[in-house]
N, C-alpha and C positions, 0 to 999 in steps of 0.2 A: 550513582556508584561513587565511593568514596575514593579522592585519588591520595596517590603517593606525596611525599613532601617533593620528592625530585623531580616530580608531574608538574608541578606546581609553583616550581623554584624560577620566583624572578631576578633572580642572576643570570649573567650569560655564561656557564659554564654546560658543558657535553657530560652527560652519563651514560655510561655502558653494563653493562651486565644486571637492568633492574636496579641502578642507584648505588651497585658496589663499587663502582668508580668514577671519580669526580675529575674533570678534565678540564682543561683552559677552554677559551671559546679560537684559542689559535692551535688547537691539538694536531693539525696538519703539518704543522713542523715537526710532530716527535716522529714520525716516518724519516724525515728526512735526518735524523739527529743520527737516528739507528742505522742510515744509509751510510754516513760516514765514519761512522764506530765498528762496523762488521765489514764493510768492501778493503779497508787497509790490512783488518786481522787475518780478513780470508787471502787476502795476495802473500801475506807474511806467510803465513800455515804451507801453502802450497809451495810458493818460491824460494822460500827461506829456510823454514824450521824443516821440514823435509829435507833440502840438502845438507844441513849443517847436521843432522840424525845420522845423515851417513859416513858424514865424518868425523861425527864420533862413533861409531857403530862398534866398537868394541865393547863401550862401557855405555852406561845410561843416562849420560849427559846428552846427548840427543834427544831422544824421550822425553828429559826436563824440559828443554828447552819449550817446545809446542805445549805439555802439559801447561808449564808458567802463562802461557801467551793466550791460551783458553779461557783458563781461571781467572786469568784479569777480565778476560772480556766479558764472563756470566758475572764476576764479581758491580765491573762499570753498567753491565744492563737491567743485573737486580735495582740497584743504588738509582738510576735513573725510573724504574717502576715506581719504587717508592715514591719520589721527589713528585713526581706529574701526576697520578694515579690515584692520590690520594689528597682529603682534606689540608689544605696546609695552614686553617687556622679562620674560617671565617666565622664571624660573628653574628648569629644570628640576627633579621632586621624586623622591627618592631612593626605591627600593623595598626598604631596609630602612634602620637609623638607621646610621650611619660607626662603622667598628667599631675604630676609633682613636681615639674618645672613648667607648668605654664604661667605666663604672666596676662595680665590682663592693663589694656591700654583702651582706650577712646578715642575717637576722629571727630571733631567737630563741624559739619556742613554748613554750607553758606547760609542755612533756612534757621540753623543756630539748632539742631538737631544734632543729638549726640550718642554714637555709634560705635556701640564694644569693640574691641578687635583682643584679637589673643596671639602672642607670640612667644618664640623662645626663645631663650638666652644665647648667643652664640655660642659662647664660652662657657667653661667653670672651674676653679680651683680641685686639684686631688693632692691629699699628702702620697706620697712616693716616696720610701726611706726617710722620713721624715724634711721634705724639702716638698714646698709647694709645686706642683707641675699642670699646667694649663690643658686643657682636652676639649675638643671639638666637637660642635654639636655637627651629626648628619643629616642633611636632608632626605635624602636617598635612603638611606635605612632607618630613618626615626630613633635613632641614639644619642647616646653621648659616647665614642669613640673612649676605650680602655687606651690607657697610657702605650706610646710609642705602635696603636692601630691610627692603620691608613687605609682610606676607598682606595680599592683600584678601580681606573677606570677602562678597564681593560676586561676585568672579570665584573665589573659593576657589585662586586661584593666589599664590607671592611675586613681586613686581615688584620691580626694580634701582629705585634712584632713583626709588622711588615715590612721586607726587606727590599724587594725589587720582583717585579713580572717578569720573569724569564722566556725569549721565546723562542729559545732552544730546546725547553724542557714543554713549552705550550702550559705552566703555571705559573701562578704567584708561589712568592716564597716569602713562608712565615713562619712562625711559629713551633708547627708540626713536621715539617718537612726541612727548615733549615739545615740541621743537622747532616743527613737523606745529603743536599744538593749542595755541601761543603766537600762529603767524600767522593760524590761522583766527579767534581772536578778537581779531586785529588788523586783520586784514582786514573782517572783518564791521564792526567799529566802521568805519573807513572807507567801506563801503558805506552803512552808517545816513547817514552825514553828507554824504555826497556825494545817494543820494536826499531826503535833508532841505533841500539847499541848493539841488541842480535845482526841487524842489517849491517853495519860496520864490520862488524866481526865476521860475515860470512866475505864481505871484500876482504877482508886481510888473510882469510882463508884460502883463498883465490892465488892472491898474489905469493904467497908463500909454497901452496903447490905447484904451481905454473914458474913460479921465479922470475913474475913479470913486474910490470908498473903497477899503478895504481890505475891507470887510464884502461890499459889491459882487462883490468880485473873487473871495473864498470861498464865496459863493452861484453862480457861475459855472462854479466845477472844487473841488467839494465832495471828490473824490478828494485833491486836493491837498492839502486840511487835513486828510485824515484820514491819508493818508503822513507827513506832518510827526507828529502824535502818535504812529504807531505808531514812528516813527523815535529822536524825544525820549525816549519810552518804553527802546525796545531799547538806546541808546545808553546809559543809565544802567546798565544791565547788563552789556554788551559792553563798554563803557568804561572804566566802573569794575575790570571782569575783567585789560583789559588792562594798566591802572595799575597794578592790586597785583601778577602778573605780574614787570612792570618792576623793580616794588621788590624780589621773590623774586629775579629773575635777576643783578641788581646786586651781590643779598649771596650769592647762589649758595645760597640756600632751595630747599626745597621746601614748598607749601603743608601737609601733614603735619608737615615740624619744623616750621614757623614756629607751629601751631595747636598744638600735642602741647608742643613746649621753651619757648614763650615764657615763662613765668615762672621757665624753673629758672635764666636765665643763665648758661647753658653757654658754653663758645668755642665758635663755628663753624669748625672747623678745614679746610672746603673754600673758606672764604674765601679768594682771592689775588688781590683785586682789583676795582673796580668793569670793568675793560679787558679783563680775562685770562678775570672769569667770564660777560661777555659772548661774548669767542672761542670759550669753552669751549663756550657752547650752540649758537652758529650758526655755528662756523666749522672746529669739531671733527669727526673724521671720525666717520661713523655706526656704530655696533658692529651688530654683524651679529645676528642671531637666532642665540639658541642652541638652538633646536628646529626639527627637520627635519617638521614634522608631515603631509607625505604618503610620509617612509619607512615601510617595513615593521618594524613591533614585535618585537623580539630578544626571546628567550623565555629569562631566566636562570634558571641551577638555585637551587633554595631555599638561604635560606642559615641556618645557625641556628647559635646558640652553646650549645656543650657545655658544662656545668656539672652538677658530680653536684648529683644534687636534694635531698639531707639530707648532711649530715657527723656523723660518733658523738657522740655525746653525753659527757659525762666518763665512766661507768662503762665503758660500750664501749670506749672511750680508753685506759685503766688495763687493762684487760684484753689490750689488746695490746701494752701495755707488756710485762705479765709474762711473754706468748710471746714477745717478740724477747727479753728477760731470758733466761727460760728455755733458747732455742736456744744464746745469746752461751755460756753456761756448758759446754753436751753440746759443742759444737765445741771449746771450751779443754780439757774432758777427750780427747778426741780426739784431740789435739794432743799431749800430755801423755804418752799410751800410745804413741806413735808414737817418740817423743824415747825413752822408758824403752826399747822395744824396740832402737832402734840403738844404746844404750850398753851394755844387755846380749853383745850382736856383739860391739862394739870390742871389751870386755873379755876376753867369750870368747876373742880371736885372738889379742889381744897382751897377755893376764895373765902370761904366762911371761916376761916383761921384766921384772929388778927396777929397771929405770927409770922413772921420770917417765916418761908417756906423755900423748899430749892428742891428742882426737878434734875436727875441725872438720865442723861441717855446715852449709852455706851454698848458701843460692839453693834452697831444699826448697819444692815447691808443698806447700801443706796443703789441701785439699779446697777453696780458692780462687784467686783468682788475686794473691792479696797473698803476699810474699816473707817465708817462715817466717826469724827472727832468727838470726842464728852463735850454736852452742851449745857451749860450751867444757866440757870434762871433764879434769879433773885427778885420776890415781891417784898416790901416795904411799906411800913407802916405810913399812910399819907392818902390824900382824896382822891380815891382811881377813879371817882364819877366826873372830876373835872381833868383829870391833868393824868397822861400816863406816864410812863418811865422810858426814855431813849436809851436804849443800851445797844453795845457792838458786840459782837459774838464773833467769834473767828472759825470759820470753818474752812477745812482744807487750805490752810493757808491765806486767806484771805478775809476780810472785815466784812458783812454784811451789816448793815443796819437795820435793825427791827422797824418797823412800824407803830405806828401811835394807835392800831386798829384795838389794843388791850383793851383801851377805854370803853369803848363800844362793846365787845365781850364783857365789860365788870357789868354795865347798866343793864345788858340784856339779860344778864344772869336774876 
């Protein structure tokens, strides 16, 4: 039975609903994230926005009040759905290395035995706005990692524009969800401070209808001072999150270079603007997932690279030097006997001429498919029954010398 990609998915991340939701492999903190985002709203709602409704119970500032403190809080728990729930940018990983960067190398053995080996390049150059930028080979996922992706080692996947593993939110943050996990901790800051300033406001509530202290009015709605701390509290977190945030988005960082580059003084070469690299994160359109993770998994055939597994050694080397030597020579005698025979012919038919005669032979297959040389024969007026004619013939590049055996063909003729 053929399974799911998310069946199948060697990353450490948790799926739910059949592959509709993609989850950290630390998704046990998003309980507890939810635990401290709704147990402050639900103390405010009851202890708070309720009394203060009733002081203002003539008009509907009341009402607002709890309406506002709702809305932020479906507003902060959609914004964290999105952020953890969802792909946030992993790069699909390859099931064998790119066979367009392999290199091939040799090991040489003590026995003098020499033995392929294939490797990758660690590195390689990418233009990026036109400025060279360096990218990393992965082991792990058989890539070459896209400009500004990083392995987490946490989700065991590469993320695009990988920012940092969040493990409040139980994901990585990249890509797809950056955006998603900049307003949820801006949002949140804003809910700290809006429950911070209702809770203030219902002490001074206090103290203004009673005509007491301040001390008074905190012994009265002892929930109130204690929202205010957990608020002051959270706010130094969430707040401070969202400032440095601010500052990342401005210079068009991610928390990863800003922490990993800060002392090498590199150019930031995605810098283009305090304006442009704001557009760029909120106003840019959203790149889609590159993984389909409730298709059906394609089953591809193995792939391997052939390489003989030893090459000869020098002795074995030299050895087959002197058989291709060897054969080179039996083919030129070959060759040789072949020429000697058809001049014999000529001679035989047209010896009774005491002219100058000349035999051409041109375009002669010799036992290959290379084109045997024009072989020129010149007989001579003079005693063939005592004396023959030494002549040199050049065939394939080389000088053969005839034989004195004419003589003996003229007598016998």
């Amino acid at each position: 039975m053929a399974r799911r990609v998310y069946e199948a998915w060697k990353g450490s991340n948790k799926f739910l609903f059949g592959g509709r939701l993609i989850l950290g492999p630390d998704a046990w903190s998003l309980p507890f994230t939810l635990l401290l985002i709704i147990t402050p709203v639900s103390l405010f709602s009851v202890f708070v926005a309720t009394n203060l409704r009733h002081e203002f119970l003539p008009s509907n500032a009341g009402n607002a009040i709890l309406v506002v403190a709702i809305l932020f809080t479906l507003l902060v728990l959609i914004l964290l759905f999105l952020t953890s729930a969802r792909d946030p940018g992993i790069v699909p990983r390859n099931s064998h290395p790119p066979e367009e960067e392999l290199c091939y190398d040799t090991t040489v053995s003590s026995d003098g035995r020499q033995t392929p080996t294939v490797q990758i390049p660690r590195t390689k150059e990418v233009i990026v706005y036109g400025v060279s930028v360096r990218v990393k080979y992965c082991d792990t996922c058989m890539l070459y990692r896209p400009p500004r992706c990083s392995h987490c080692s946490i989700c065991n996947n590469c993320v695009e524009r990988f920012d940092h593993h969040c493990p409040w939110v139980g994901q990585c943050i990249g890509v797809r969800n950056y955006r998603f996990f900049f307003m949820f901790v801006a949002s949140a800051s804003l809910l700290c401070i809006y429950v911070f300033s209702m809770s203030a406001l219902y002490i001074k509530v206090l103290m203004d209808n009673h005509q007491g202290t301040v001390w008074r009015a905190m012994r009265e709605s002892p929930w109130s001072v204690m929202l205010m701390i957990y608020c002051f509290i959270s706010l130094w977190f969430v707040g401070g999150l969202t400032g440095f945030h601010l500052y990342l988005i401005s210079t068009n960082q991610t928390t990863y270079e800003n922490f990993r580059y800060r002392s090498d003084n590199r150019i930031n070469v995605y810098n283009r603007g305090c304006s442009n690299n704001f557009l760029e994160i909120f106003c840019s359109k959203g790149k889609p997932s590159r993984n389909n993770f409730r298709a059906f998994v394609k089953e591809e055939p193995p792939r391997s690279v052939t390489l003989p597994t030893t090459w000869e050694g020098p002795e074995e080397a030299e050895e087959e030097n002197r058989e291709e030597r060897r054969q080179k020579v039996e083919d030129d005698l070959d060759i040789d006997e072949d020429i000697m025979k058809l001049q014999q012919r000529s001679n035989a038919e047209e010896g009774s001429n005491p002219v100058d005669h000349k035999v051409d032979i041109d375009q002669m297959r010799v036992g290959s498919n290379e084109r045997a040389p024009t072989i020129r024969s010149e007989a001579r007026h003079g005693n063939w029954g005592t004396r023959g004619n030494a002549q040199e013939d050049v065939i394939a590049g080389s000088s053969v010398r005839e034989s004195r055996s004419y003589a003996a063909a003229e007598e016998g003729r």
